[in-house]
C-alpha positions as a printed Julia matrix, in Angstrom:
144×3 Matrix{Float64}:
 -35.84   10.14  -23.4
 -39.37    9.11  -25.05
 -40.25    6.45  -27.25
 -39.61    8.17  -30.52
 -36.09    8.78  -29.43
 -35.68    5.69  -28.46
 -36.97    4.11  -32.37
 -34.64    6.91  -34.18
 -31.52    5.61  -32.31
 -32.47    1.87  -33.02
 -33.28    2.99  -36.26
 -29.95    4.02  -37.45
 -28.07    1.08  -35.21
 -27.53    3.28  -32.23
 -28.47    1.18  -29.25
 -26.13   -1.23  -28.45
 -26.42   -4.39  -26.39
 -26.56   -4.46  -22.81
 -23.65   -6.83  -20.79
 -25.79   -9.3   -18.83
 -22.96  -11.39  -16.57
 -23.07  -14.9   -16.63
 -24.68  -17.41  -13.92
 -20.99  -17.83  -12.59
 -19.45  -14.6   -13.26
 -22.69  -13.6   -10.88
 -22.16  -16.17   -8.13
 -18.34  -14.92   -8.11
 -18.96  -11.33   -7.84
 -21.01  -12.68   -4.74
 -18.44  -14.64   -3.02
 -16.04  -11.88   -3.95
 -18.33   -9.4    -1.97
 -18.91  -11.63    0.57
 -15.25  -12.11    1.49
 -14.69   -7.95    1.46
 -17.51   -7.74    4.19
 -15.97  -10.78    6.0
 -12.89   -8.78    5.93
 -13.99   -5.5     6.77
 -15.91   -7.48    9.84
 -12.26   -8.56   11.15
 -11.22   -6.02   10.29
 -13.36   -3.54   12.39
 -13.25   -6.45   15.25
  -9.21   -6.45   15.56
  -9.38   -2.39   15.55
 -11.86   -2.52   18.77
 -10.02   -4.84   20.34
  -6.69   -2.8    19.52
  -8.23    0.42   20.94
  -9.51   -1.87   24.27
  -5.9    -2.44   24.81
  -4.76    1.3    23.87
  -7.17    2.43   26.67
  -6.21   -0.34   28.9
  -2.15   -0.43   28.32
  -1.12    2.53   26.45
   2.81    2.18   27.12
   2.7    -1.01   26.67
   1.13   -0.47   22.98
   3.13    1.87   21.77
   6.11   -0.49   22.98
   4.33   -3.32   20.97
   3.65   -0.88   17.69
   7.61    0.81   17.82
   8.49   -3.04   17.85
   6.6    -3.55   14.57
   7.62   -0.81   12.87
  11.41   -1.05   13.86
  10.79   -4.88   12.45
   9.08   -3.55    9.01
  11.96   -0.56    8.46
  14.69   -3.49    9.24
  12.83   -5.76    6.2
  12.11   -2.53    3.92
  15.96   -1.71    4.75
  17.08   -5.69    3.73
  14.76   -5.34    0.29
  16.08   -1.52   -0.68
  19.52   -2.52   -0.32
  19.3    -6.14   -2.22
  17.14   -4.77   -5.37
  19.08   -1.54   -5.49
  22.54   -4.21   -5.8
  20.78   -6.53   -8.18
  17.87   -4.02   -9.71
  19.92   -1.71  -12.49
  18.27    1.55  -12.81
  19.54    5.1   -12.44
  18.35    5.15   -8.66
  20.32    2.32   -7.75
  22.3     3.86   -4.61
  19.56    5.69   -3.65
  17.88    2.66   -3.12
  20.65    1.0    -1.65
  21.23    4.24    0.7
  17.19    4.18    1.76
  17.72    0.69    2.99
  20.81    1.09    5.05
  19.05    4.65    6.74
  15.79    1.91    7.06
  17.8    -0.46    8.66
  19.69    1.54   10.99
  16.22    3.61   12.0
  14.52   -0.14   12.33
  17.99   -1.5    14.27
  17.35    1.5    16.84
  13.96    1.06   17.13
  14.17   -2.59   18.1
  16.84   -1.59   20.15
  15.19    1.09   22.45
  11.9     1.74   21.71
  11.03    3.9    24.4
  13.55    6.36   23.83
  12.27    6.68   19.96
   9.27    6.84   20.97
  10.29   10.06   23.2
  12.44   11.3    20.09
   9.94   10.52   17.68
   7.42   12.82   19.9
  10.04   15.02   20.65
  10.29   15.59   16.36
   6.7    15.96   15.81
   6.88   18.66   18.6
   9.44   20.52   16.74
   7.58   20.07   13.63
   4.52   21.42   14.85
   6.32   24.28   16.41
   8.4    25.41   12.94
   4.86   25.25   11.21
   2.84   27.03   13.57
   5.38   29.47   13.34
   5.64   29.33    9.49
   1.98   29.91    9.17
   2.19   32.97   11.65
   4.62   34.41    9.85
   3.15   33.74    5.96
   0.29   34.93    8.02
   1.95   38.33    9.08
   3.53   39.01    5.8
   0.57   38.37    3.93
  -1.64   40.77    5.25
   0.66   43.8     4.02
């Protein structure tokens, strides 16, 4: 874009004002970007130390994580059933349904976590299997 451009757009009112951010609005936007990085820093600081103690204990993590997820699915479980009773909408025992299978999955889980974790494996080996052998055979019958 060249000068002369530039003076036909001005002249018929068609440059418009640049935002310039106040002192404060600036000094916020700083902090604000400050505290991401700070976060990201712990953030990348608890996932090293998490992977240390992967490598070091690995039964004993997945132990710890099946304990924290059977925990979240048994508060996911209490909030599904409670708004699907008190929420009205057309989903409402769906909801109600999600958080008593949550609660039951999170009740076992807390309950024996090694053996989920073997099921759990056991699953994503039968999962794998059916679509390995899904693929082979969209893979077969496509090439007819």
């Amino acid at each position: 874009m060249d000068a002369r451009i530039l003076a036909d757009l001005l002249r018929a009112d068609l440059v418009y004002e640049s935002y310039v951010p106040t002192k404060e609005f600036r000094e916020m936007r700083s902090l604000v970007r400050h505290r991401i990085s700070l976060v990201r820093n712990r953030t990348m600081l608890e996932n090293k130390v998490l992977s240390g103690l992967v490598f070091v204990h690995p039964g004993k993590t997945i132990v710890s994580i099946l304990y924290i997820v059977g925990i979240i699915l048994i508060v996911v479980g209490i909030e599904k059933i409670i708004s699907g009773i008190f929420v009205g909408n057309r989903s409402r025992w769906g909801a109600v349904g999600l958080g008593v299978l949550a609660l039951i999955f999170g009740s076992i889980t807390v309950a024996a976590p090694v053996s989920t974790a073997v099921f759990v494996i056991f699953m994503l080996g039968f999962g794998l299997l059916f679509l390995g052998i899904s693929h082979v055979v969209y893979g077969i019958g496509s090439k007819e």
